[in-house]
N, C-alpha and C positions, 0 to 999 in steps of 0.2 A: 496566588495561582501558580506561582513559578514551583509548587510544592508537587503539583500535578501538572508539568508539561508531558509531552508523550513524544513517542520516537514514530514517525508514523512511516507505515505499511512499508509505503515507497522504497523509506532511507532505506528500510530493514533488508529488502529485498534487494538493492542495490549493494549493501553490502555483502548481501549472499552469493552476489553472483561476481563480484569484485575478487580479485587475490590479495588475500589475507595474511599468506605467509604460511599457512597450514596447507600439508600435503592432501587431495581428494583423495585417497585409497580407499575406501569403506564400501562395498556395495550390500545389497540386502542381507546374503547370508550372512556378512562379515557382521550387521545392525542387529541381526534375527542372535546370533552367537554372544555379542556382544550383553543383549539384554538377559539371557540364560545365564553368560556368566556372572551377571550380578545377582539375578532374581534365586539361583539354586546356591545354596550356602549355610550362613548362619539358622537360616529356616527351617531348612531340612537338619543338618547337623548339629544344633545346638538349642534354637529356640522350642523345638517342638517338646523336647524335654522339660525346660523349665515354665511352659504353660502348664503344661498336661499336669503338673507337680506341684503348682502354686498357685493357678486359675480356672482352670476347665475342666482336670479330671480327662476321659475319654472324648468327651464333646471337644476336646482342641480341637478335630476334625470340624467342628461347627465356627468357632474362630478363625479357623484358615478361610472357611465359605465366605463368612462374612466380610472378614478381610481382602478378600479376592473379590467380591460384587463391586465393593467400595473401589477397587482398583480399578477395574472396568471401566467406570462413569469415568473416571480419571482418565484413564488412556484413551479413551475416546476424542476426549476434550484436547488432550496431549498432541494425537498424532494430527487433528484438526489444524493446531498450532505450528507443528512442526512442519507440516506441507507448505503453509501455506507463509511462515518465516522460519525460513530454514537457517538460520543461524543458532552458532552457540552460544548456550546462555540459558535454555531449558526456560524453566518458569519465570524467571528474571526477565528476561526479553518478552515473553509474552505480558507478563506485566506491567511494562514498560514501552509497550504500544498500546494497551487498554485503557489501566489506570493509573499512568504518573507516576514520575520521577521519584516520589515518595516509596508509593507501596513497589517498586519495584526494588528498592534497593532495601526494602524491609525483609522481601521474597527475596532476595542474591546474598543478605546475612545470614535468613532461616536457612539456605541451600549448605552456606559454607557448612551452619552445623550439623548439615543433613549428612552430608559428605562425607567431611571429616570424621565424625563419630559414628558414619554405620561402619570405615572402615577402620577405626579403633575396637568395634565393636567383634567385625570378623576378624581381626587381627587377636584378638582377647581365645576366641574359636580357636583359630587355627592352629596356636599355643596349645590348646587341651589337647587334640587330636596328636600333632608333632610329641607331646613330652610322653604321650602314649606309645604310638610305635617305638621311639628312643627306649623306652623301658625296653619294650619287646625287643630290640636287636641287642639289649643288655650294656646299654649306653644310659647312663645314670648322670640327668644333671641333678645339681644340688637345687633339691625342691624350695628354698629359698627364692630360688631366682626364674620359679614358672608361674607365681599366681598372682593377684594384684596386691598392692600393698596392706598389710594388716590380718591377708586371707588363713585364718587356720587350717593347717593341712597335717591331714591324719596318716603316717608313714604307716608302713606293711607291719611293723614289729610293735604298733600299737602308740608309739611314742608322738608327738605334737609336734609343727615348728612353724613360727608364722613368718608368714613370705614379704619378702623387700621390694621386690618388681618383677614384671614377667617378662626377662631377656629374649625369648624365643617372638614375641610379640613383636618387639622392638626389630630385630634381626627381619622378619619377615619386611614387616614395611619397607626396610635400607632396602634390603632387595629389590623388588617391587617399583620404589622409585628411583631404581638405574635404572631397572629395562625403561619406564615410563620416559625417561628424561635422554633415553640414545634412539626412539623411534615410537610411531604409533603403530607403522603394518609392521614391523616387529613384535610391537606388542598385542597387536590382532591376532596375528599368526598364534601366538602361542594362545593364546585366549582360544580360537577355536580347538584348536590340540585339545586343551587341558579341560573344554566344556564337554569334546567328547568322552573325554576319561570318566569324566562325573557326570554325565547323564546314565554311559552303561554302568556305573556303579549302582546308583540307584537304581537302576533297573534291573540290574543282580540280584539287590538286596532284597527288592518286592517279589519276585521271583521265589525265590529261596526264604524269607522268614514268614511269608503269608501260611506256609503249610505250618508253622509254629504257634500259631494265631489261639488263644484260647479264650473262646466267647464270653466267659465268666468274669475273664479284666475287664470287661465292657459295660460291668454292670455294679455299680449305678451309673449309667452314663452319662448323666450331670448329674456329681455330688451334689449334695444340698450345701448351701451359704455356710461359713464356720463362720461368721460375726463379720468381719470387715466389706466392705462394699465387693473388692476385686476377688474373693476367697472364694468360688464357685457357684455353684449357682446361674442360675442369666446372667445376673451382672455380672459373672466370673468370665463368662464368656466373652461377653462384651470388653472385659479389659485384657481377656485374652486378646482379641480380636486386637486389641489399638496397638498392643507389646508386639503381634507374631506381622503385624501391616510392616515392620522395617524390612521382613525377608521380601516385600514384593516392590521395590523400590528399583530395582534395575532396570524395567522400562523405560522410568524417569530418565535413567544414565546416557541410555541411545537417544534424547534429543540432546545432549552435549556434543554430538558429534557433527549436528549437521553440516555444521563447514569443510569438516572430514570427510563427507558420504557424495559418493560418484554423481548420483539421482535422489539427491534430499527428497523431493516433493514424490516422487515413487517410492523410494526404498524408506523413510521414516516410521511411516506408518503399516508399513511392512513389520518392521522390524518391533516395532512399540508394541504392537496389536498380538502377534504372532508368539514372543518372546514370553509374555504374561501367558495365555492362554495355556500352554505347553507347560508352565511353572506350576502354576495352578490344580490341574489335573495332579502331576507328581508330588506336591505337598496333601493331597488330601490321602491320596493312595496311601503314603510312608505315615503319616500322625496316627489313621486309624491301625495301619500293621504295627507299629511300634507300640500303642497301647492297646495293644489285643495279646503282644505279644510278653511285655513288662508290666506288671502292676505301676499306674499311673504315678503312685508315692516313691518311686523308687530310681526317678526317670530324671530326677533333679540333679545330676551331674556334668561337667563340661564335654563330653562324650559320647550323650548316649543312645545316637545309633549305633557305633559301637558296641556297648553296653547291650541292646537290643540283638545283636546278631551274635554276642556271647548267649544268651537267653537262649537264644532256636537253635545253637550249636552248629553253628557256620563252620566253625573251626577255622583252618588257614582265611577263608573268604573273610572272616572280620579283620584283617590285616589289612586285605585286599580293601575293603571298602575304607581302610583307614585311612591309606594312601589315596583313596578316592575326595577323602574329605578332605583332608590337607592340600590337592590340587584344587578342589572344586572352590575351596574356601581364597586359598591365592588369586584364584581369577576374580572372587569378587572384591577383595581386596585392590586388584589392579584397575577394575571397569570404574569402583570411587574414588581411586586417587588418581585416576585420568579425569574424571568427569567432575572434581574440584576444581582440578587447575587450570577448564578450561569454561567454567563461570568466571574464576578470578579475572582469568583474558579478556573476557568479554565485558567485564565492569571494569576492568582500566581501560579499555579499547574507547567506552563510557564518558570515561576521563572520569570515575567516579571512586577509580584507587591510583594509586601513585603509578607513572610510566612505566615504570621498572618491571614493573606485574604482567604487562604483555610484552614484555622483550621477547623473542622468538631467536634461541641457536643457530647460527649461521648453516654450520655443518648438520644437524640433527632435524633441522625446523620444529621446535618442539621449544612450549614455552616452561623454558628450564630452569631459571631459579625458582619459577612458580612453583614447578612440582619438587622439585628440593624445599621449598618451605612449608610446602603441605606436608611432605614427609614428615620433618619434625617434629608439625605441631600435631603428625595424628603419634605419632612413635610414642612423645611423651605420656598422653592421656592412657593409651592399649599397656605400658608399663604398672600404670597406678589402678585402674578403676575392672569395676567388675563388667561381666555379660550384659547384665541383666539391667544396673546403670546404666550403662551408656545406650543399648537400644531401647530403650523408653524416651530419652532425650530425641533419638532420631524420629522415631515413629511420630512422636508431637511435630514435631519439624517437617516432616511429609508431610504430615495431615493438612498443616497448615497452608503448607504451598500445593497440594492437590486441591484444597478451598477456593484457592486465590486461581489458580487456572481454569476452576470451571467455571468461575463467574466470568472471567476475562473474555472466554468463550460468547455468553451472552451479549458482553458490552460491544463486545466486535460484530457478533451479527446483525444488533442495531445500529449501532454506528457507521458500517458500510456494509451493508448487506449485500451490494455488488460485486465485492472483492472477489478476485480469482480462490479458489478453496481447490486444491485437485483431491482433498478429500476433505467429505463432510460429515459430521458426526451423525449420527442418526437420531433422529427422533430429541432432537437436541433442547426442544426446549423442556423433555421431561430429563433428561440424561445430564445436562450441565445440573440444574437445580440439585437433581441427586446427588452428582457429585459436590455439592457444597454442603448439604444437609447430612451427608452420612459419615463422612470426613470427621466435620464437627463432632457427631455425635458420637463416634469412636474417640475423639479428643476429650469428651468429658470421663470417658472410662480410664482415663491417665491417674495416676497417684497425684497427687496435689504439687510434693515437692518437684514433681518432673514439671510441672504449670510454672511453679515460680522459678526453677532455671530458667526455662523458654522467655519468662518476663525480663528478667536478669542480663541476655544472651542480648535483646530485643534492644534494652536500654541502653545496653553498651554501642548495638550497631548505631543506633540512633544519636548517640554521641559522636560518634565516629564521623557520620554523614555531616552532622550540621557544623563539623568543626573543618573536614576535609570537602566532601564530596559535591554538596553544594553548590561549592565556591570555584572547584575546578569540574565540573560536567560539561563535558563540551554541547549541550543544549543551552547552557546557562552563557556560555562563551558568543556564541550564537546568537542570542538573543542579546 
């Protein structure tokens, strides 16, 4: 039984409301900006290409729907959670007032690699978009050292060279985790600046390449099946759907903040609810302008909206949105190596990772080795591995913990149906269910090899637990 003890309501609430060591800066819009700047990124600038190219054809536009209904039932169940335990910790915490000590430190493993690899993932992005403009200001790095390891890259003069690491990858993150590790309303601050730059981008771009639109790309708008399960078709859609679910993950990042936010139980679900809804609308706009405007086979590159606004003859404006991409893509970068390191906090807070993991800066309040070792471990991976890798890994990773929080959902409203809720999901006993049914069933549309990472990932956490975390859980101390 000690495998399923629980953290109940109470504690949770009393630590929410306790000083933590973490500064309260965050109010709604800071939560509303924060969740934009995760959700608008790799989705918009990099994945809608490589679906449109490798699973859906034009119908991506139906893989982002999909992906975004499944989000919904999720952030419902999310911002439920976040009212009503407002602390950091996101899924983890809610799991660990549901259903034990077990599945929540199963749910605080998947997060790490939810994290870490969407922002290996935008770091991988922001790389394509940066060595682009660098061209363009006629600033040549040695392509060598821009693509993941092994990648063959085809130079201007027709010649080959295959890439060692992508240094600009690596460079972004160090970045990234200074500002994260000298402040967080520093790091807000710039986050909303730089969501503003990239929302009117993209809204340039819709503007401006919609009149480029040619109806004929659109047709067939679901290719037929080429033989593998994921290769278009429905099914192509449906694993469109599981691949493009990592761009709508920054919802999830605004409940890392609660112990941040001025009015958790107001401003949470402000910001969860509001952040998605806004993403949403904008990724379906830009999938079907981009494949109305590029033939869908052609969209397979690390760039290409981009690519697309070369197409409609933007001229200077594709520059402009280049730099759009590269800020918008930084800020999602920043919202998941903030909202790593402050899961890690809250499972040593746990006692369920070593002390040292919630140490908080004296000067900065900001738990700072933590985010210096996030840094590393995502630097490393964003150097070696591809796109399109690593966000398959995340999206399984999501899915799984958007499962586990909409059940969590139900077990708490049987469990103490009394409980204070300053917001409640609607219609929730169709709406959680959902959210665990369709989750999954975007999880089945995954590649196989991306299942046994996730198993892999799973069995190492769980090594990990029964050899650490177990023994030192201050529930277990307790008891």
């Amino acid at each position: 039984m000690s495998l399923f003890r629980r953290k109940s309501i109470a504690t949770l609430q009393a630590e929410a409301g306790a000083e933590q060591g973490l500064r309260r800066a965050l109010g709604a819009w800071n939560l509303t900006l924060l969740g934009i700047g995760a959700i608008i990124g790799t989705g918009i600038f990099v994945l809608t290409g490589t679906v449109a190219a490798q699973n859906a054809g034009p119908a991506v536009v139906l893989s982002f729907v999909l992906a975004g209904v499944v989000s919904v039932f999720a952030a419902l169940c999310y911002a439920e959670f976040a009212s009503t335990v407002p602390v950091a910790g996101s899924a983890y915490t809610y799991g660990y007032a549901t259903l034990g000590e077990l599945l929540a430190w199963i749910i605080g493993w998947d997060l790490i690699l939810e994290y870490a690899l969407s922002a290996t993932t935008v770091a991988i992005g922001w790389s394509g978009y940066m060595v682009r403009l660098l061209n363009t200001l006629g600033i040549g790095l040695p392509p060598e050292l821009t693509a993941a390891r092994g990648a063959v890259l085809t130079l201007a003069d027709g010649s080959t060279v295959t890439a060692l690491f992508n240094l600009p990858a690596v460079i972004i993150v160090a970045l990234v985790t200074t500002l994260l590790v000298i402040g967080v309303k520093e790091s807000a601050t710039l986050n909303n600046v730089v969501v503003f730059i990239k929302v009117g981008v993209v809204l340039l771009f819709i503007a401006l390449a919609a009149k480029a639109v040619n109806p004929a790309n659109w047709t067939p708008f679901i290719p037929p099946n080429a033989g593998p399960r994921e290769a278009f078709g429905v099914t192509g859609i449906v694993a469109g759907a599981g691949v493009v679910f990592f761009a709508y993950i920054g919802f999830d990042s605004v409940s890392t903040a609660a112990q941040e936010a001025k009015n958790p139980q107001r401003d949470m679900p402000i910001g969860i609810i509001t952040s998605l809804l806004v993403c949403t609308v904008l990724y379906i706009i830009v999938s079907a302008i981009a494949t109305g405007v590029v033939p869908y086979a052609q969209l397979d590159v690390p760039d290409p909206i981009a690519k697309v606004a070369d197409a409609a003859g933007l001229g200077l404006v594709t520059d402009l949105i280049t730099v759009g991409a590269i800020a918008g893509l930084s800020s999602v970068i920043l919202v998941q190596l903030y909202g790593q390191s402050r899961i890690f906090y809250t499972m040593a807070n746990d006692g369920l990772l070593p002390p040292w993991v919630a140490k908080i800066h004296p000067r900065f309040r900001t738990p700072w080795i933590t985010q210096i070792v996030v840094g590393v471990a995502v630097a490393f991976p964003a150097a070696f591995l591809t796109v399109r890798e690593a966000a398959s890994l995340v999206s399984i990773g999501t899915l799984l913990a958007f499962a586990i929080v909409s059940a969590g959902v139900l077990v708490l409203r049987r469990r103490e149906p009394n409980l204070h809720r300053p917001f409640r999901t609607p219609l929730v006993w169709f709406v959680a269910p959902m959210g665990v049914i369709s989750a999954l069933y975007l999880m089945t549309g995954l590649p196989l090899r991306t299942w046994m990472r996730l198993v892999i990932w799973l069995a190492i956490g769980l090594v990990v637990y029964f050899l650490y975390g177990i023994r030192h859980s201050r529930l277990a101390k307790q008891s």
